[in-house]
Structures are given as C-alpha cells and as structure tokens.
C-alpha positions in Angstrom: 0.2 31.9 -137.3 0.0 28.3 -135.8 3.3 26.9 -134.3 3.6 23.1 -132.9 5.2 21.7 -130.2 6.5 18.5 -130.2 7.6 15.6 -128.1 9.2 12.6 -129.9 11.7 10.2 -129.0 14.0 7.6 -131.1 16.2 5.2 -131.3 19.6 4.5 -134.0 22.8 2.6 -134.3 26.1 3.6 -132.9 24.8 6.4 -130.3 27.2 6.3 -127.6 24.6 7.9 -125.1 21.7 5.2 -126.4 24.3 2.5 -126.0 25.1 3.5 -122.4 21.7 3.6 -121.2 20.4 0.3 -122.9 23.1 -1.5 -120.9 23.0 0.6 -117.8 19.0 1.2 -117.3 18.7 3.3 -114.4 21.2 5.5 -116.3 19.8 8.8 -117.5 21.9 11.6 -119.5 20.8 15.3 -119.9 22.5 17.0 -122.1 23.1 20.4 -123.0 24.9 21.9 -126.4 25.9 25.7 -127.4 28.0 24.0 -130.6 31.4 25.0 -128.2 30.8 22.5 -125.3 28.7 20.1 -123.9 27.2 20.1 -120.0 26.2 16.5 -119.4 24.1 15.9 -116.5 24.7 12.0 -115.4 22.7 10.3 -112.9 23.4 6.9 -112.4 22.1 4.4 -109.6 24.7 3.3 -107.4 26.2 0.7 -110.0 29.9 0.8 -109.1 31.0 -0.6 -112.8 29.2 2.7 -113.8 31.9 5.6 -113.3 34.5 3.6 -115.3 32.1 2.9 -118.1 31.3 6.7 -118.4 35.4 7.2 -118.4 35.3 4.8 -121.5 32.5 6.1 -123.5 34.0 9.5 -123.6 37.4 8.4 -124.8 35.2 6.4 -127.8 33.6 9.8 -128.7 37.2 11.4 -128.2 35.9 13.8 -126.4 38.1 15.4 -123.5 36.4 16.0 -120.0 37.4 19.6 -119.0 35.4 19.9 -115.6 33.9 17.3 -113.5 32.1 16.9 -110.7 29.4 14.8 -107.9 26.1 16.4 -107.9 23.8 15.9 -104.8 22.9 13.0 -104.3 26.6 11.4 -105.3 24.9 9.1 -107.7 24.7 12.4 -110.1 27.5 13.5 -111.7 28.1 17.1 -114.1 30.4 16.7 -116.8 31.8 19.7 -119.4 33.1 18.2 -122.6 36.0 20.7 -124.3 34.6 20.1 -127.8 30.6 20.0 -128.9 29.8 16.6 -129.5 26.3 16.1 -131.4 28.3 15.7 -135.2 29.9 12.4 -133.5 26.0 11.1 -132.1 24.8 9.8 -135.6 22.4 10.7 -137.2 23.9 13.7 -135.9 19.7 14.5 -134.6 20.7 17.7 -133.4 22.0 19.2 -136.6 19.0 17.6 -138.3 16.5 19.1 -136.4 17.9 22.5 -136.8 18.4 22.4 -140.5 14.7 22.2 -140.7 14.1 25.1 -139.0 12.8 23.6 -135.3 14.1 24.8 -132.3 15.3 22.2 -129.9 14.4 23.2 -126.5 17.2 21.4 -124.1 18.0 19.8 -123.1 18.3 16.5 -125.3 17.7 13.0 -122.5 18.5 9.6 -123.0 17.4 6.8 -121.0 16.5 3.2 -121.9 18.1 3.2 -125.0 16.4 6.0 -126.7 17.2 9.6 -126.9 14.2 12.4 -126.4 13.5 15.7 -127.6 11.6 18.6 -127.2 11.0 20.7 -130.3 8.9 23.8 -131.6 8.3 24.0 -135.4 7.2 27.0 -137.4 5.4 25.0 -139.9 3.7 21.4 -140.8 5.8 21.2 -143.9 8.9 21.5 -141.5 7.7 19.2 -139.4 6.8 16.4 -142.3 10.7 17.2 -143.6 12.0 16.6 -140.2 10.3 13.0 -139.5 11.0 12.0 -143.2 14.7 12.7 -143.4 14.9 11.0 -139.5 13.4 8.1 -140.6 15.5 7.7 -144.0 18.5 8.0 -141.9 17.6 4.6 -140.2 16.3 6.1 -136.7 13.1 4.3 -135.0 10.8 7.6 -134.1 7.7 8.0 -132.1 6.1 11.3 -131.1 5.3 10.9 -127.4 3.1 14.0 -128.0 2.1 17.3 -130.7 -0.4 20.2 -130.2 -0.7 23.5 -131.9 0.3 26.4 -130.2 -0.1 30.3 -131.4 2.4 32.8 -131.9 1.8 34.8 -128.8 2.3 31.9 -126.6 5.6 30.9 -128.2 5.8 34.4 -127.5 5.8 34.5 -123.7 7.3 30.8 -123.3 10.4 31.0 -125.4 12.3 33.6 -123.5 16.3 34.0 -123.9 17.8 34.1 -120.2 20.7 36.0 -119.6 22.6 33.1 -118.8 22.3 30.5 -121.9 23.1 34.5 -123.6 25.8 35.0 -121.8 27.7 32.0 -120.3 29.7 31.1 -123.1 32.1 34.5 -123.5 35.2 34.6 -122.4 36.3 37.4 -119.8 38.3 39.0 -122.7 35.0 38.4 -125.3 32.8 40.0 -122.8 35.3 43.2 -122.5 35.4 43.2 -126.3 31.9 44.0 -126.5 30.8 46.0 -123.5 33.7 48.4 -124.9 32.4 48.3 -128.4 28.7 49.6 -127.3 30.2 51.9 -124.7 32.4 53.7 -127.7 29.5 53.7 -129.9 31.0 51.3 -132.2 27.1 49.8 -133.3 26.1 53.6 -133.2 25.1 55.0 -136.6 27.8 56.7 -137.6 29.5 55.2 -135.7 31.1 56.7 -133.0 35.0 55.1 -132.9 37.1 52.7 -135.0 38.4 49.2 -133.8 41.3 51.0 -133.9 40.6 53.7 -131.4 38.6 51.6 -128.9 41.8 49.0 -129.1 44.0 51.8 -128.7 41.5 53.1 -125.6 41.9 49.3 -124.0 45.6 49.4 -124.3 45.4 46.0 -126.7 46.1 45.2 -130.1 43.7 45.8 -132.7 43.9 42.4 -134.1 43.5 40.9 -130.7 40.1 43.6 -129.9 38.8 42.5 -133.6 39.4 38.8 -132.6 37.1 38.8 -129.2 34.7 41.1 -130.8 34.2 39.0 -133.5 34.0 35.7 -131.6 31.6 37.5 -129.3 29.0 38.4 -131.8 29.1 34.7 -133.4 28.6 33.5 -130.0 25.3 36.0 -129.4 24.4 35.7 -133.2 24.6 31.7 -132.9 22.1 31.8 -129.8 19.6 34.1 -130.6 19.4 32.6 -134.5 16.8 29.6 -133.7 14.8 32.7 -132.0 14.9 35.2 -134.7 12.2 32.7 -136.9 10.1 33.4 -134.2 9.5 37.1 -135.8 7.2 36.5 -139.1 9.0 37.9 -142.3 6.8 40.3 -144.0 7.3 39.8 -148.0 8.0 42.7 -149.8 
C-alpha cells in the first residue's frame, strides 16, 4: 500500500497566529495540540512591543495562559494554554485535516503570515478531499513538497513515544488505570468489578469510573490517527 507525505503551507483570514507573524516577522510559533491544551513554543527577536502583543492575542482567542515561561535564549518563550484552541483558528485546519483521515505530524508553525504543516495521508482520494475542502473554505495553499512512501516505512517512522502517550493523565487518571490492569479489569473474564478495585483503592466508585474513563479517551484519542495505519481486511 502507498502512503504520501506531505508538506504544504497556507494562508486565511482572521488567524490570530498568521496575523501575529505578518506584523511581527521574525516571530515564529510552534505549536502543539492533544484537543485538552495547547504548548506554544514562541520565539521572537528582541522586539520589546512583542511580549505585550502576545499578552493581547491570547485574550482575543480567550484563551487563558496556565504556565509560562523564558526558554534559552530569553527571546523564546513556552506557553500552556488551559483550553485547546485550533476550533477558534478558522478554518479550524486542524480539524479539517483530521476529518479526512491525514495525520498531522506536529507540530503546526507559523511564520510570515502563513501557517505549515506536515501531514501523512492513507490515500490520493484523501488527499484530493483535503486540498479541495481547504481551498473552498477561502485558504491560499501551496504544497512545499509530496512523495510516496510505503507502508513499512510509515511503519518504522511513525512511532508513539511514551511521552505524547502519557503526558496528558492526571496523577489520579494514571492510578485509575495502572489499578484497572493490575486487577485484571481488561482480563477476559474479567478478573474484578469497578466496584471491587474502587473498594481496593479506598475511593468511590463513581470517582474510579470517572478517571478510568477519562483515561482511556485520553489513550483512545491519541493512538486513533495511528490505528489507520493497520490495513482493514474486508470480510
């Protein structure tokens, strides 16, 4: 099976992030998503207007700045965003790109006024869908670059790290599951209830069924894009 990589970038209206770095040029922003928060990477010359600027464009996204801090050299600057942001980026291109089955590899950069991305589609139909809809929603696209790559080489070059797993349980969420497999909860039959392992942790049930859930949306929401990777045999 034949996979394609793609480079692209584009241009719309009303993207805070393209906005920015039209006006501030020596401005780049990477940006990372897991649809719960947003780690912004900012590097930004030595402009002193700069810092403010950034202040402003977050309150325009209303998006509230949870961690903060100077990266090395000082003119670089790490930002965690409480809230996922990529519905407020119109067109939203992040949601777009996934619902034609492409997996955005991130993370997403924006510099000079235009945004880019690095993406691996499954097909040339998806592909064709992706630049059509992109292009009816008003954005300016150009593919920087496209080649053809097999299935064992998304293989080996698409691997899951334990960190982009794993980062984004909660203490309690991680404890939720790491008792469930120790109990045998997945096991076939399965080897205790919610109830008992709750009852084993010294919590409510609700409260164990709460972080377990969440914790296997988390895992479930990550791996997803990956699980296309594995050909479907039709029955």
């Amino acid at each position: 099976m034949t996979y394609y990589e793609l480079a692209f970038k584009l241009q719309h209206e009303n993207c805070p992030y393209n906005d920015f770095t039209k006006e501030y040029p020596t401005t780049v922003i990477s940006h990372w998503c897991n649809w719960s928060k947003d780690v912004l990477e900012i590097s930004h010359g030595q402009d002193p207007n700069t810092s403010k600027e950034i202040r402003k464009m977050f309150r325009t996204l209303g998006s509230k700045v949870i961690r903060k801090s100077l990266g090395a050299p000082s003119s670089s600057l790490q930002i965690v965003l409480q809230h996922c942001t990529c519905d407020r980026l119109p067109p939203p291109t992040l949601p777009t790109i996934e619902k034609h089955n492409c997996l955005n590899l991130q993370p997403m950069v924006y510099t000079g006024g235009w945004e880019w991305y690095h993406v691996t589609a499954f097909s040339e139909a998806d592909v064709k869908k992706l630049f059509k809809e992109l292009e009816r929603k008003n954005c300016k696209v150009e593919i920087t670059s496209r080649k053809a790559i097999s299935e064992e080489s998304v293989h080996s070059s698409l691997l899951i790290s334990a960190g982009s797993l794993l980062n984004d349980l909660t203490e309690k969420q991680a404890r939720a599951l790491v008792a469930a497999i120790d109990n045998g909860y997945y096991n076939l039959p399965r080897g205790a209830s919610a109830m008992e392992i709750a009852r084993r942790m010294g919590v409510p049930r609700t409260s164990f069924v709460d972080h377990l859930r969440k914790a296997q949306n988390k895992l479930i929401r990550t791996v997803g894009p990956y699980v296309r990777l594995k050909p479907l045999e039709s029955s």
